[in-house]
TORTORBA-485586 format. One record per residue (C-alpha): residue in one letter; x, y, z. Coordinates in steps of 0.02 Angstrom, whole numbers, plus 50000, padded with zeros to 5 digits. Layout:
AXYZ
...
This chain:
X516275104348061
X515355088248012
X516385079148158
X515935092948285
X513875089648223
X514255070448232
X515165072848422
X513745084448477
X512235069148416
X513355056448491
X513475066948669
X511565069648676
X511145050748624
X512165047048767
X511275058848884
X509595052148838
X510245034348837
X510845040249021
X509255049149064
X508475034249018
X509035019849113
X509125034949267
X507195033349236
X506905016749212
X507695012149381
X506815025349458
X505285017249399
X505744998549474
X505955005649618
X504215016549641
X503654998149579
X504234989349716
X503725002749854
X502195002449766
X501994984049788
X502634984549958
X501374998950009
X499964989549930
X500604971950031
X500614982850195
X498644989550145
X498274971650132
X498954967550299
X498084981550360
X496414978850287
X496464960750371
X496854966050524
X495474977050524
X494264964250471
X494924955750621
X494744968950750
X493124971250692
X492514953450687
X493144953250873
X492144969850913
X490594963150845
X490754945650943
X491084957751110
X489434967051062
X488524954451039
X489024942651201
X488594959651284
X486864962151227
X486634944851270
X487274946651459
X486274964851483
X484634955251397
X484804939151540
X484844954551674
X483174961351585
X482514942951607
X482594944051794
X481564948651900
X482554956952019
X480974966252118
């Protein structure tokens, strides 16, 4: 009886033990796709920054071409 309690504790330490490194690899990898998600948000954000660094510099040479038409006198 006292060998069937000690068997039973000795399964379920095992499971958890097993439940627990299931879990803890589970968690290195959210860890790395978090880390790889948050590198690709980076990348992203740059780019961004980029595109709109470029839309601003189109803008502006823009309103500087239309304001050289308003300068003319074209009448």
């Amino acid at each position: 009886m006292a060998t069937d309690v000690l068997k039973q504790l000795d399964e379920r330490i095992q499971a958890s033990i097993g439940r627990i490194q299931q879990l803890q690899r589970e968690n290195e990898q959210l860890a790395r796709q978090l880390a790889e998600s948050e590198q690709r948000f980076q990348q992203a954000s740059a780019e961004l920054r980029e595109q709109e660094a470029a839309r601003a510099e189109v803008k502006e040479r823009i309103e500087r071409i239309l304001a050289r038409f308003d300068g003319l006198d074209l009448g």
